[in-house]
N, C-alpha and C positions, 0 to 999 in steps of 0.2 A: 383815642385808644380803643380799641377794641378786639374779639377773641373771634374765634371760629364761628360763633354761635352769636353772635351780636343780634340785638335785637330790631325788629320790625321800624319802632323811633328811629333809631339809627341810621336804620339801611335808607332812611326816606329821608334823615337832613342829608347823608353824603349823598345821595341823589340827586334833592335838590339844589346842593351846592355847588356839584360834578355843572348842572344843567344850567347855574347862573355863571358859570366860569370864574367862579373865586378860587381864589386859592385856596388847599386843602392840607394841612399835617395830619397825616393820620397810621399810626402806630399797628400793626396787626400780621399775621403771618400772610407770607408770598399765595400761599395755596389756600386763598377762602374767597367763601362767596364778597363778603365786603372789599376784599383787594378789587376783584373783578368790577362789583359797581363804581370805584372809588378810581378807575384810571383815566387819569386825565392830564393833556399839558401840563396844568397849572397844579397837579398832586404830585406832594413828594410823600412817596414811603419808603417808610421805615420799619424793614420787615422783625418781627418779632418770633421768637420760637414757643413762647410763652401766652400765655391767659389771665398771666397774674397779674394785677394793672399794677404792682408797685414797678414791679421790671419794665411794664409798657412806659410808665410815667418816668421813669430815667432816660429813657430812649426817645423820649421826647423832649425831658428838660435838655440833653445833650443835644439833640439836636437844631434847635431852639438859640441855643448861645453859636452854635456851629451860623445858625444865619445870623449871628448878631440881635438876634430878640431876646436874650434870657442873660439870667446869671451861669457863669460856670459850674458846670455839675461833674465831678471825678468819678465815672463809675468804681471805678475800682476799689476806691475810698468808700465807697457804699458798702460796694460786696465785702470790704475787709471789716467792716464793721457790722454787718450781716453774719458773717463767718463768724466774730468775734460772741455774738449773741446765740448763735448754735452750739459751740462750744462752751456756754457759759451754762446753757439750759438744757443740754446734754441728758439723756435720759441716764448716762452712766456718771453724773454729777449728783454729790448727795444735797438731798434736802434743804442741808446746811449754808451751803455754796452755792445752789439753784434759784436765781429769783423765782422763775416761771414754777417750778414745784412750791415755793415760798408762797408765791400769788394765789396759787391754784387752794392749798391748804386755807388760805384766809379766806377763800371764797367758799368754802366745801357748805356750809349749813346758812351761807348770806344769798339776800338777794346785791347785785352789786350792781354801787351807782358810780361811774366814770367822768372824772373829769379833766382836762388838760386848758392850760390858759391862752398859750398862743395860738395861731392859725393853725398849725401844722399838729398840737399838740392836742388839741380840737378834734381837728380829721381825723387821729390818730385814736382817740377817746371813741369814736362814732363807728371804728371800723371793731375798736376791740369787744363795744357793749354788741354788735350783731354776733362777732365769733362765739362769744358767753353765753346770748340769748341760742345760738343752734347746739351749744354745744352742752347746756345744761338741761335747757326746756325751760327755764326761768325768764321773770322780770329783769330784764339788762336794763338802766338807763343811761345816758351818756347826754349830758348838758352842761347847761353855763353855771355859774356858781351862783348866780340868785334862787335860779329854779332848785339846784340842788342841796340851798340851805333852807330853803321852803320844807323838801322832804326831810332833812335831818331835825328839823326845828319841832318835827310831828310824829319822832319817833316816841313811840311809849317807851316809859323803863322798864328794862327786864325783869322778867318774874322770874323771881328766885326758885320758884318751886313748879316751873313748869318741867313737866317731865317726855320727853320724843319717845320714850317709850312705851306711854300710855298716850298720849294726847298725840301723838303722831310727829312723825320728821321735821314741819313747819310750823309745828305749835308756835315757837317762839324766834320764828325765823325774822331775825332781824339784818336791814342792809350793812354793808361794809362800801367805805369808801375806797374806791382805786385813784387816787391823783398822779397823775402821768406831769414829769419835771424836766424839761427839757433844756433847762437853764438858763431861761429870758429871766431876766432881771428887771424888767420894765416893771415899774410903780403897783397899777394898777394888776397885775398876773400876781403881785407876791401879796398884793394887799387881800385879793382873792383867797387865794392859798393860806392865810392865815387865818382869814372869816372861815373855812370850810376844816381847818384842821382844831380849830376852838370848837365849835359848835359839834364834831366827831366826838370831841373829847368830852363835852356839856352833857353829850345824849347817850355816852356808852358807845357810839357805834366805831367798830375795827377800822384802820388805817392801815390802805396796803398801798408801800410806793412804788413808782419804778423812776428809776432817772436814770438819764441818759442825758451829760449833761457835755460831752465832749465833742470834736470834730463838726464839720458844716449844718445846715441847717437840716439836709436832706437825708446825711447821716445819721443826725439825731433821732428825727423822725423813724426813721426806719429802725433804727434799733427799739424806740418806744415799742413802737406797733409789732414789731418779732417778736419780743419778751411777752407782749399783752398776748399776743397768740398762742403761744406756747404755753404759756398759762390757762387758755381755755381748750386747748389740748389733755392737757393734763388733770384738768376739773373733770371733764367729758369721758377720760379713763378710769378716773376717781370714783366716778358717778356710772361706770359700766356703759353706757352710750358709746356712740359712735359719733364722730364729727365729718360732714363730707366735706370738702378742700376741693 
């Protein structure tokens, strides 16, 4: 997968790959320089209009099961559930009914730690803590759940008497957990999930969820990581910054 603007590593595997004659999937618009190094017999592309790797990476799981190498992927089933999350986090949705405004609120004075248990829910956790980190200027972390009951386990208790408006905005800035649920039920995801929501609850520190616990795997995924987005959207507005996209 790749955008207009693909980088230098890139341009020199599908080169090198173009030049040992393997076969090539490679995702990216008709009109760029990586189509051009990238033509060969043995490359199928798959022209893209987009930049956004979540659309590039459907375009590929689709195509992928189209050769018989993947599981079934519904775009549309994605998009309606993409759809489903734009309208849920709707800037004309109140507060009340917004997760993404919800999310954003419980992050305003945290640094925030991310986590997700399955694969997907993972990747998902790793894309939302980068959007947080450009969109706030803060510590974003996004890991597994040993690492991140290490940090909850080393939180200080709140000082009751610390004041942001003498001692400054971060005096008492303490993390907030984001646990991303995507509805694996597997032993070890829930056993996790209950270590990280005890030890949240041991040390004071805020619990903000998002689940998305319905439709395929890729749909899941995708609605996680929209919501997590939207949510650092709107931290990023909260906070007067600008987010580039």
């Amino acid at each position: 997968m790749a955008s207009d603007g693909a980088s230098a590593g890139l341009m020199a595997t599908v080169h090198e790959t173009v030049r040992r004659g393997a076969q090539l999937l490679i995702a990216c618009p008709e009109a760029s320089l990586i189509a051009e190094h990238s033509g060969a017999r043995s490359t199928v592309l798959l022209p893209t209009a987009t930049a956004d790797p979540l659309a590039a990476a459907i375009v590929v799981l689709s195509g992928l099961h189209e050769m018989q190498l993947g599981p079934e992927v519904a775009p549309q089933s994605v998009a309606d559930a993409m759809d489903q999350v734009a309208e849920d986090c709707s800037p004309y949705a109140d507060v009340s009914e917004n997760p993404a405004k919800d999310l954003a609120l419980g992050m305003a004075d945290a640094h925030p730690l991310v986590w997700g248990g399955s694969v997907l829910a993972a990747r998902a956790s790793r894309r939302i803590a980068e959007a947080l980190r450009a969109g706030s200027g803060r510590a974003a972390l996004a890991a597994d759940a040993d690492a991140l009951l290490t940090v909850l386990e080393s939180v200080e208790p709140r000082d009751p008497f610390a004041d942001p408006f003498t001692d400054g905005p971060s005096a008492d800035r303490r993390p907030c957990l984001i646990m991303l649920d995507d509805g694996n039920n597997e032993s070890l995801i829930r056993s996790d999930h209950t270590r990280l929501a005890a030890a949240a609850e041991r040390n004071d520190v805020r619990v903000c969820p998002i689940a998305h616990t319905t439709g395929s795997d890729v749909e899941r995924y995708a609605s996680l990581l929209q919501t997590g987005m939207f949510g650092a959207v709107y931290l990023s507005v909260g906070l007067g910054r600008t987010v580039d996209r």
